[in-house]
C-alpha positions in Angstrom: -56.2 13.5 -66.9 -54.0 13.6 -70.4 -53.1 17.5 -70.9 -54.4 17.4 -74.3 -58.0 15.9 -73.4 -58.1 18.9 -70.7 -56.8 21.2 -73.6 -59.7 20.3 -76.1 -61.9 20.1 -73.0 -61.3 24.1 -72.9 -61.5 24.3 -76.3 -65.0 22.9 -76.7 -66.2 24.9 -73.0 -64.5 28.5 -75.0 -65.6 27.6 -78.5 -68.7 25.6 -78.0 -71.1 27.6 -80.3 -68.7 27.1 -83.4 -68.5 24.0 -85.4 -66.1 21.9 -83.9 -65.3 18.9 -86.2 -63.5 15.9 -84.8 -60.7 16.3 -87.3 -59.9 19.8 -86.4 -59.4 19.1 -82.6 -57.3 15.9 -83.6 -55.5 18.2 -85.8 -55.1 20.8 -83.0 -53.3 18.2 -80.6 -51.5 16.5 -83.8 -52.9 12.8 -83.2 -54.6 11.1 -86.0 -58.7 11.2 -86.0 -59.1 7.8 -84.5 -56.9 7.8 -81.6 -58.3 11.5 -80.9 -61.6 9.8 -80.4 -60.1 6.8 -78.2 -58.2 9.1 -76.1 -61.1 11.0 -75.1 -63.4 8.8 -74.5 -60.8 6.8 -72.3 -60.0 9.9 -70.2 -63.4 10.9 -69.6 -65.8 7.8 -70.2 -67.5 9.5 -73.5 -67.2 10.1 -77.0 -65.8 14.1 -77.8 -69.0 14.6 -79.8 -71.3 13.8 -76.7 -69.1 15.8 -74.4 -69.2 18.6 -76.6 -73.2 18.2 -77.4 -73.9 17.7 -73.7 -72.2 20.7 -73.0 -74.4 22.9 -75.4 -77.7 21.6 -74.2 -76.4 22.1 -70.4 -76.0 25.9 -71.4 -79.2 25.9 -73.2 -81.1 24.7 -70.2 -79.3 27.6 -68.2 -79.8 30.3 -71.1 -83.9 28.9 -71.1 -83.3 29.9 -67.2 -81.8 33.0 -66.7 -82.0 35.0 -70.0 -85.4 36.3 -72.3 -83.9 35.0 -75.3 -86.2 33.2 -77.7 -85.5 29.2 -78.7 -84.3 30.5 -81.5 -81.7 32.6 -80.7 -80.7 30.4 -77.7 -80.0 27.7 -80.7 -77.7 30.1 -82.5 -75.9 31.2 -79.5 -74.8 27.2 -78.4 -74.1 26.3 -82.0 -77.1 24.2 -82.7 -78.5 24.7 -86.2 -81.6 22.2 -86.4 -85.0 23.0 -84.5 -86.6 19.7 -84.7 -83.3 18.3 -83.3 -82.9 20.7 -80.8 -86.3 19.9 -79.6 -86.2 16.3 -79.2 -82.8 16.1 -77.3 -83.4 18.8 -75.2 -86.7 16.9 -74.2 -85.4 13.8 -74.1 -82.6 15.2 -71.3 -85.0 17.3 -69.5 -88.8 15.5 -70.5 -89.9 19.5 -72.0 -89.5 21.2 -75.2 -87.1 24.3 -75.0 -90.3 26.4 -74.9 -92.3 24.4 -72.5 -89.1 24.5 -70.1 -88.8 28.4 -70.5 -92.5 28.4 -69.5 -92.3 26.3 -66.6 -89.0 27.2 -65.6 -90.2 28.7 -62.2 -91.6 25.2 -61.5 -88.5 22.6 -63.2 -85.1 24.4 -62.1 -85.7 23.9 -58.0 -86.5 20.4 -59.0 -83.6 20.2 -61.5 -81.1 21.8 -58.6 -82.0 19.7 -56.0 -81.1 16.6 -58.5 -77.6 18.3 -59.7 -76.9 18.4 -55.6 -77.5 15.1 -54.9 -75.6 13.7 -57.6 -72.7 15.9 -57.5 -73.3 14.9 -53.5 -72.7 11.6 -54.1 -69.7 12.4 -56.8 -67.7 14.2 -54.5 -68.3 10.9 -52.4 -66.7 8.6 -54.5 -63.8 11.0 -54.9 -62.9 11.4 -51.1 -63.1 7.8 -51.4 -60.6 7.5 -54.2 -61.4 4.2 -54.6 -63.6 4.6 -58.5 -61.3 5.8 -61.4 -62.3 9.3 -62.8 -63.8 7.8 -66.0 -65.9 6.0 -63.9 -67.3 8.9 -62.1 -68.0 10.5 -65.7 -69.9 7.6 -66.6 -71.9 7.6 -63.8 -72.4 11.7 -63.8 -73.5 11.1 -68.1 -76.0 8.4 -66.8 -77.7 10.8 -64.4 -77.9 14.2 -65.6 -76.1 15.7 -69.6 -73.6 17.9 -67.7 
């Protein structure tokens, strides 16, 4: 993978409750806006702006799993400002509201683990293989779970 994609990839994983703006992570690797965006997306099969929202609703499933923290302040602490936006995508990725997963959490993360293993199962497959290109494998990861 192109050093600077895996240097705004730690960027975004370090920084990921800030405001990240497209321009400021082309800026940070001194390409243009554009061919920031085409990079990216050819290194790891999606746009930076899904990567880097994927990556906050992945940690705010885990923070609805393992901490008491209300939706609320689990919102502040990925970086998402918008409640009814919040909502929706996190049930669209996980079929409950934020609240309704922190209620049923006892209930959704065996299922949820037993998922992330077989497809991370199957990943490391197609790697020993060697035969799939590693943006292909992050296509196929994005289709089956927002990692």
């Amino acid at each position: 993978m192109d050093q600077r994609v895996q240097f705004i990839i730690a960027i975004m994983r370090d920084d990921f409750h800030r405001n990240l703006s497209l321009q400021k992570l082309a800026r940070t690797i001194n390409i243009s806006q554009s061919r920031f965006h085409d990079l990216f997306k050819a290194e790891t099969g999606t746009s930076p702006a899904r990567f880097l929202h994927c990556f906050r609703m992945e940690r705010a499933r885990k923070l609805c799993e393992t901490t008491p923290m209300s939706v609320k302040q689990i919102m502040n602490c990925v970086g998402i400002r918008d409640r009814s936006h919040f909502d929706r995508d996190f049930k669209n990725l996980y079929a409950l509201t934020p609240a309704q997963y922190k209620a049923n959490v006892r209930l959704v993360s065996p299922i949820r683990e037993a998922q992330t293993q077989r497809v991370v199962g199957f990943a490391i497959l197609i790697l020993l293989r060697g035969k799939e290109p590693y943006a292909t494998l992050l296509t196929y990861l994005d289709r089956c779970m927002c990692w």
